[in-house]
C-alpha positions in Angstrom: 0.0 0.0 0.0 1.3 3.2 -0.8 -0.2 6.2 1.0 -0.3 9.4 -1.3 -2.5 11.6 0.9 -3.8 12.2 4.6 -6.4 14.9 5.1 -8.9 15.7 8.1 -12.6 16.5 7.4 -13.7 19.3 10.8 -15.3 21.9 8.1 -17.8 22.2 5.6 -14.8 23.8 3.4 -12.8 20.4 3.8 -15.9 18.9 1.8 -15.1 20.8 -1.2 -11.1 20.4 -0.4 -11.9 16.3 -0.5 -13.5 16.8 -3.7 -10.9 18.7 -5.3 -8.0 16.6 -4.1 -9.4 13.6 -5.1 -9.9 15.3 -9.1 -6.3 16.2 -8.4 -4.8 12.5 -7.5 -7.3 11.1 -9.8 -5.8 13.2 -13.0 -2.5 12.6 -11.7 -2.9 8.8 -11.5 -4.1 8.8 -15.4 -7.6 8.7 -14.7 -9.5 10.5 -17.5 -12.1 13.4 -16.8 -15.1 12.0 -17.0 -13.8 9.2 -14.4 -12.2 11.6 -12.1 -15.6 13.7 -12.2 -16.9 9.8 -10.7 -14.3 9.8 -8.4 -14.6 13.1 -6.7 -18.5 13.2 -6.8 -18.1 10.0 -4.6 -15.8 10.8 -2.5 -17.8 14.6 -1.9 -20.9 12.4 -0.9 -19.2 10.4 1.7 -17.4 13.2 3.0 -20.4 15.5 3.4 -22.5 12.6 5.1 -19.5 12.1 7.9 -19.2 15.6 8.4 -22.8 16.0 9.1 -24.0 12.9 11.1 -20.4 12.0 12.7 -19.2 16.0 12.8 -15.9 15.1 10.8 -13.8 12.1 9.9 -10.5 11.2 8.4 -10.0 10.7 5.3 -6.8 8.9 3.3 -5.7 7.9 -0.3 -3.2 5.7 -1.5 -2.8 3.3 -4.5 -2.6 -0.1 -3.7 -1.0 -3.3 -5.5 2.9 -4.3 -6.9 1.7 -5.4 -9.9 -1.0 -3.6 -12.7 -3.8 -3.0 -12.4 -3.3 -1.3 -9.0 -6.1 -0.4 -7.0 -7.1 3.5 -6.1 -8.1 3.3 -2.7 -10.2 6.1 -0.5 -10.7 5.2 3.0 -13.0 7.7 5.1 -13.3 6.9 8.9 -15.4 8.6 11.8 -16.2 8.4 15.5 -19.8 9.5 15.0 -22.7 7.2 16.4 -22.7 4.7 13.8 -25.2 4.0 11.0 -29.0 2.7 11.5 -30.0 0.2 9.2 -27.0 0.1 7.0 -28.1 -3.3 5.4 -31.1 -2.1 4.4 -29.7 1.2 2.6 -27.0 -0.7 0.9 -29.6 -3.0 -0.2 -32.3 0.2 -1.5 -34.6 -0.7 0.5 -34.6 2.8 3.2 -34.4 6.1 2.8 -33.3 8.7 5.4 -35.6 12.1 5.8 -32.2 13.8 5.1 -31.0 11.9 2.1 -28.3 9.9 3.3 -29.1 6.5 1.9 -29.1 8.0 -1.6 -25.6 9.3 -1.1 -24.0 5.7 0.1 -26.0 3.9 -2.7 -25.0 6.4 -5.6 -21.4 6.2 -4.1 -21.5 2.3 -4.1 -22.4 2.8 -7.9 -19.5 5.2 -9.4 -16.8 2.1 -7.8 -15.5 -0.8 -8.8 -15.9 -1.8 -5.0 -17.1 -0.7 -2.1 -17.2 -1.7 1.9 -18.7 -0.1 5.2 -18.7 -0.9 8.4 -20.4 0.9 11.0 -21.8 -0.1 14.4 -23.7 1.8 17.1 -21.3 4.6 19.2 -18.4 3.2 17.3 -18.3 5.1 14.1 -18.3 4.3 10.1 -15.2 3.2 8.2 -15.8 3.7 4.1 -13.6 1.9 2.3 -13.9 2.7 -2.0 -11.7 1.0 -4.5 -11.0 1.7 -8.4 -8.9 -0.1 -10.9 -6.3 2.2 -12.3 -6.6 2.6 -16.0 -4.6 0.2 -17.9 -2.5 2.3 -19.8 -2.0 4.5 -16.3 1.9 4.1 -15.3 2.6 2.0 -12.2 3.3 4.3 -8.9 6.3 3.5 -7.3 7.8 4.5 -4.3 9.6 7.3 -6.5 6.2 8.0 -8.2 5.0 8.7 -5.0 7.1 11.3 -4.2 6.9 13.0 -7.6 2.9 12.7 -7.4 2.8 14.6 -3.6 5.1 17.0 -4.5 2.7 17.8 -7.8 -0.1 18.0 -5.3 1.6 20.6 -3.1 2.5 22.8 -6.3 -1.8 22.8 -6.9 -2.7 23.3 -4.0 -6.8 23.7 -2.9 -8.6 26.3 -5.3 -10.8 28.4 -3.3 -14.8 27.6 -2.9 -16.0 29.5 -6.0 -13.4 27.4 -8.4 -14.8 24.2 -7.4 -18.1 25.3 -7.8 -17.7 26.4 -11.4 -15.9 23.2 -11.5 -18.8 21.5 -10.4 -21.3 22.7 -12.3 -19.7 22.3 -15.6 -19.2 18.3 -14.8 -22.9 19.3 -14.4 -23.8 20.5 -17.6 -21.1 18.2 -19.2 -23.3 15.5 -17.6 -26.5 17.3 -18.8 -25.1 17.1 -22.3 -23.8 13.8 -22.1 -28.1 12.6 -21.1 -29.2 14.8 -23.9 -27.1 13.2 -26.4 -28.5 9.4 -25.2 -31.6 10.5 -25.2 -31.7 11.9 -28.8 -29.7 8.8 -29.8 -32.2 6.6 -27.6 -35.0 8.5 -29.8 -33.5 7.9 -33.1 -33.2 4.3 -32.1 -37.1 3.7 -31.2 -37.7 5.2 -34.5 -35.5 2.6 -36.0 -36.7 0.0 -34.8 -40.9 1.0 -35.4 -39.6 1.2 -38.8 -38.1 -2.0 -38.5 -41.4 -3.2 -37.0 -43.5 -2.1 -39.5 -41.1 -3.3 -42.2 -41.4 -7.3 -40.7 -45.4 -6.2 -40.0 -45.5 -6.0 -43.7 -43.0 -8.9 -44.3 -45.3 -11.3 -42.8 -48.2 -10.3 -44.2 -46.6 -10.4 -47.6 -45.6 -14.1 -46.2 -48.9 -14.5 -45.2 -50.4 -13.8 -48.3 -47.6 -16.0 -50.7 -48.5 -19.0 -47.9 -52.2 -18.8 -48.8 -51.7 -18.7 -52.5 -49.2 -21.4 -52.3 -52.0 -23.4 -50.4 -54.5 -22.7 -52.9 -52.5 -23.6 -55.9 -51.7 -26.9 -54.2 -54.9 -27.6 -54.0 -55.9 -26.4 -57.8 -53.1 -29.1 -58.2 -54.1 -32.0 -56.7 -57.5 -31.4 -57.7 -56.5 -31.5 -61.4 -54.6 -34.5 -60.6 -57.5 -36.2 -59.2 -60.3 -35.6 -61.8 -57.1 -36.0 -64.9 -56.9 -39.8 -63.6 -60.5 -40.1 -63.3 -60.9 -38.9 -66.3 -58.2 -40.9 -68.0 -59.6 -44.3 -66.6 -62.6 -44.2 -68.9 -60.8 -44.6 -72.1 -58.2 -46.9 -70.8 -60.2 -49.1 -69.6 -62.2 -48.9 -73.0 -59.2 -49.2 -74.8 -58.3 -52.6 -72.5 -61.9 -54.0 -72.9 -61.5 -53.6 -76.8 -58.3 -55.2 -77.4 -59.2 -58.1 -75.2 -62.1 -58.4 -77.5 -60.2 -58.4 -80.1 -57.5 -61.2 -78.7 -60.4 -63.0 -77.6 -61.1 -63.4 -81.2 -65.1 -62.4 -81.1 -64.7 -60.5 -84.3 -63.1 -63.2 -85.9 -59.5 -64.3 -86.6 -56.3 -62.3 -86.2 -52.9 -62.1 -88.6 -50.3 -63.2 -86.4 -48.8 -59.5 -87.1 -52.1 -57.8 -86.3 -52.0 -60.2 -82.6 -48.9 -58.8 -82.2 -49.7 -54.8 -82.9 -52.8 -55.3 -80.8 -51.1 -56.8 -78.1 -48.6 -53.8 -78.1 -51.6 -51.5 -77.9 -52.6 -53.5 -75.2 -49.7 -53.1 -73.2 -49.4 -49.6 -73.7 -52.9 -49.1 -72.3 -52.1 -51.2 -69.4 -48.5 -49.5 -68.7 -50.4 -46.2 -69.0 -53.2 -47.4 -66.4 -50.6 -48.1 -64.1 -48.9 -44.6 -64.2 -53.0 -42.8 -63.8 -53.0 -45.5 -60.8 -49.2 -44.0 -59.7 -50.8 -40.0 -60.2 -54.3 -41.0 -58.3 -52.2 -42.2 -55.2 -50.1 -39.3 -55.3 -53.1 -37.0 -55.2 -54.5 -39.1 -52.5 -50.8 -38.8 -50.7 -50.5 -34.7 -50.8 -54.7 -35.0 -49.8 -53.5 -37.0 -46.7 -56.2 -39.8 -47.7 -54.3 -42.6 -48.8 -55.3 -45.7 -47.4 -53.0 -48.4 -46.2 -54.6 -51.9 -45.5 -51.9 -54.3 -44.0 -52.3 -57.8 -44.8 -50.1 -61.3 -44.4 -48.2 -62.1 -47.7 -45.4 -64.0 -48.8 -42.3 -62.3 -50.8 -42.0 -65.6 -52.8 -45.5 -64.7 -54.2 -44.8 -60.8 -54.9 -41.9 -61.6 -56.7 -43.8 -64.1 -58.9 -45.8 -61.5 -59.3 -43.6 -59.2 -60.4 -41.9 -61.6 -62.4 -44.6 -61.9 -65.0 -46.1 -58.4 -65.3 -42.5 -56.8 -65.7 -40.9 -59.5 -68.0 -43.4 -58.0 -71.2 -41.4 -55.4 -70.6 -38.3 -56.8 -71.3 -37.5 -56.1 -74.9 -33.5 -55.4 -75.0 -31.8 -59.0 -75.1 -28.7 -57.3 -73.5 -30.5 -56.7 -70.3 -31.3 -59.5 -67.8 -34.6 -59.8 -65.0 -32.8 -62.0 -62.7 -34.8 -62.5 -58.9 -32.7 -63.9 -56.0 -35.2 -66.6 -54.4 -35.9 -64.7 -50.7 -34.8 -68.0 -47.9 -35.4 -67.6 -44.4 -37.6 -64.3 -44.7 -40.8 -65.0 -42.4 -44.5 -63.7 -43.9 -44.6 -59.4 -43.8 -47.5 -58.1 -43.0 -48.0 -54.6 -44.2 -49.8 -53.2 -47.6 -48.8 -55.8 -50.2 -49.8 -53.3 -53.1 -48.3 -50.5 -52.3 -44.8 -52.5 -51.7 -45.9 -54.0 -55.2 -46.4 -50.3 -57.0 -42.9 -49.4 -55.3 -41.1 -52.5 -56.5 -42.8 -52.3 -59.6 -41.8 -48.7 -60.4 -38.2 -49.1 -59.5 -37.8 -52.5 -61.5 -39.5 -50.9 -64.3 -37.2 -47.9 -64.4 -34.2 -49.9 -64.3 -35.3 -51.9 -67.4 -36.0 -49.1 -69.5 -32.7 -47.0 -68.5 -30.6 -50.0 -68.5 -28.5 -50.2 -72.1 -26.7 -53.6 -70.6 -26.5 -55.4 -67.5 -29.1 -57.3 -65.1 -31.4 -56.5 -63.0 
């Protein structure tokens, strides 16, 4: 601990001294102004309160710490009666008639730390602590005596300089509140332009999600009544050329069989792709229907065996099935596992140039 200054507080005049002094040390220590205007406002309310509820005290500064940051300390200590409830102001919670509790809590707030102790007929000791800044020089022994002998060249201005002091950290300070509030006003006007910019940005949203929504349902409507639509001549077309290889009209060219069966075919391939559309209308609808049922895979894959082997017409590609062993009955929609197999299988035979599948 290095002790820079010892002063006695006996006069309302050593109030004002205490708060010059401590702009004094404060500048000298590299404090800037607007921290040394902190310092000294704190230290004037602690002084003033132990001059007139303890009739004086002792005050002392000194900067403690070997190694930066070092510490600004201000101690302040009194014989007066003590402090009532001191818990209770620290905590905002009382008020004195003479304003005493605002002066401790407001001093609390302008330090980094502060500690007081006071009991009934044995005094108050204030103890108020502040980092030094960090590009502040560290005070030696030898810095000590350079600083106090700075502080004796000063002196104490008279009354009327610290108040002129005063009131311009005053008016600095009324300038600084003006400034935030005009900035604080600029920045609600900001942000209700900012709200009513995402006001409209969800309602445009809003309004995109319920045209969306109405053009998937223009959509799956369309898909729905196309494949109804489609079914009547495919099944027309089906009925006819089964007629036709049924031989009620008569007797077929083995060319025209075969050009009939094609058409056949086609029909068939194409009822199976209105089938594919009407489930995927039902899918986006949220009405498809699932209806689980016990089935061997042995006798899908037969199935699938002889409705995809028609299609089969490039001798370099090969429909091979692996016999399923060991695979116990599945019970889930047999169909729809059929239509998924069936388009996947199909696929790979059409965009297959050589291979197996």
């Amino acid at each position: 601990m290095i002790s820079i200054l010892k002063a006695d507080i006996q006069h309302e005049q050593d109030v004002v001294a205490a708060r010059q002094r401590t702009r004094q040390i404060a500048e000298l220590l590299g404090f800037d102004p607007q921290h040394q205007t902190r310092l000294a406002t704190a230290v004037s309310e602690i002084a003033r309160n132990a001059f007139q509820y303890a009739g004086g005290g002792h005050l002392e500064f000194s900067v403690e710490g070997q190694t930066a940051p070092q510490i600004f300390v201000i101690c302040l200590s009194d014989r007066g009666p003590g402090i009532d409830d001191i818990e209770r102001i620290l905590n905002g919670e009382y008020r004195s008639k003479t304003g005493m509790g605002l002066g401790i809590v407001g001093a609390r707030r302008l330090m980094d730390r502060f500690e007081i102790h006071s009991s009934r007929g044995a005094g108050t000791r204030v103890t108020m602590c502040k980092l030094l800044p960090r590009k502040a020089p560290m005070l030696t022994a030898a810095g000590r005596e350079v600083l106090v002998a700075a502080l004796s060249r000063q002196g104490a201005s008279d009354l009327l300089d610290e108040l002129r002091r005063q009131n311009a950290d005053l008016m600095r300070t009324l300038d600084e509140l003006r400034q935030r509030q005009e900035e604080l006003a600029r920045l609600n006007h900001e942000l209700e332009d900012t709200n009513r910019g995402v006001v409209a940005l969800y309602a445009e949203l809003d309004e995109r999600a319920d045209h969306l929504r109405r053009a998937d349902e223009v959509k799956t409507r369309f898909l729905s009544n196309m494949t109804h639509e489609f079914r009547t001549p495919l099944n027309s077309i089906m009925a006819l050329t089964r007629l036709l290889l049924d031989r009620v009209d008569g007797e077929l060219a083995p060319e025209q069989e075969r050009q009939i069966y094609f058409i056949r075919k086609s029909a068939e391939n194409l009822s199976e792709l209105v089938n594919d559309l009407l489930d995927l209308a039902k899918v986006e609808a949220g009405k498809i229907e699932v209806r689980p049922a016990e089935f061997e895979v042995q006798n899908l894959f037969g199935a699938l065996r002889g409705m995809l082997r028609p299609l089969l017409l490039n001798t370099s590609v090969t429909l091979q099935f692996d016999e399923p062993e060991d695979i116990p009955p599945l019970i889930t929609d047999e169909g729809k596992v059929s239509q998924i197999l069936r388009n996947f299988i199909s696929n790979a035979l059409k965009f297959t140039e050589a291979g197996e599948r």
